[in-house]
Residue, then its C-alpha position, 0 to 999 in steps of 0.5 A: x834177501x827177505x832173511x837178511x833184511x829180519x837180521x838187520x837193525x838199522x841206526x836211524x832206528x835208534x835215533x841216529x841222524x847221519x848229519x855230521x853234527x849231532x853226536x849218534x855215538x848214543x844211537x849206534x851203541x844201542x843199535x849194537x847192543x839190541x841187535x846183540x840181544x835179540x841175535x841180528x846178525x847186522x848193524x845197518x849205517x845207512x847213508x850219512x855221516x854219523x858223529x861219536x865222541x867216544x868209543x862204540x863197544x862190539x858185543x860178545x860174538x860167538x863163531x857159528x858153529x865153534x864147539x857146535x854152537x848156534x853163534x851168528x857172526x857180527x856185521x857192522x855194514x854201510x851203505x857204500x865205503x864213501x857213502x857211510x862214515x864214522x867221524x870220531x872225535x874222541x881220543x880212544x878207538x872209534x870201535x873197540x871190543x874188549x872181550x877176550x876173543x872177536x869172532x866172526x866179525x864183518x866190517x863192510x862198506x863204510x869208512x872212519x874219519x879220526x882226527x885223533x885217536x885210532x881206528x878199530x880196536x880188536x883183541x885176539x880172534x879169528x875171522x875178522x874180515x874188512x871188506x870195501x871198508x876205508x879207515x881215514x886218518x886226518x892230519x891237520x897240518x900247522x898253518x903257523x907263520x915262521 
């Protein structure tokens, strides 16, 4: 546990308030992008709702030991599937990659909220696990009077 726990950056720790109102797109983007850059292995959403406006960007992740390289795998993790959310209110996807290939990725315990746009955005790859993870579509139904 003590290894996972030195693998893991924590949103909150970027800035992230989890309020459902202020916009933490700029907090999680730079907690993905530190732990992309100092190898960790897990982006932690800790309880809360987190508000973005546009997409967050999946750094380029190597398989571990495809072509014997030392890869770590990414895991986007929250703290229990109605616990952790992603309210997107952009018009993109909530989560994108635009590398040419997204290996070795983990999406775990949280949910996304899109109103509008889509969900997860991923290009060709192999190794792409949901797990305990639950995309909600919001359709907002017209209240118009005929």
């Amino acid at each position: 546990m003590a290894n996972a726990q030195l693998s893991m950056v924590n949103v909150m720790d970027f800035g992230a308030v989890g309020d459902g109102v202020q916009d933490d797109t700029a907090a999680i983007q730079q907690a993905i992008e530190f732990a992309s850059a100092e190898m960790k292995s897990t982006v932690f959403l800790p309880a809360g709702r987190f508000k973005t406006t546009s997409s967050l960007r999946l750094p380029a992740i190597q398989r571990p030991n495809t072509q014997g390289t030392a890869g770590t795998g990414f895991i986007l993790k929250g703290a229990g599937m109605y616990d952790s959310g992603i309210i997107y209110s952009g018009s993109d996807y909530a989560i994108v990659s635009n590398e040419e290939l997204a290996e070795t990725i983990l999406f775990q315990n949280f949910y996304i909220n899109h109103a509008t746009g889509g969900g997860i955005r991923l290009p060709q790859g192999a190794h792409q696990w949901f797990d305990r993870f639950f995309p909600v579509l919001v359709l907002l139904a017209s209240t118009g009077s005929s």
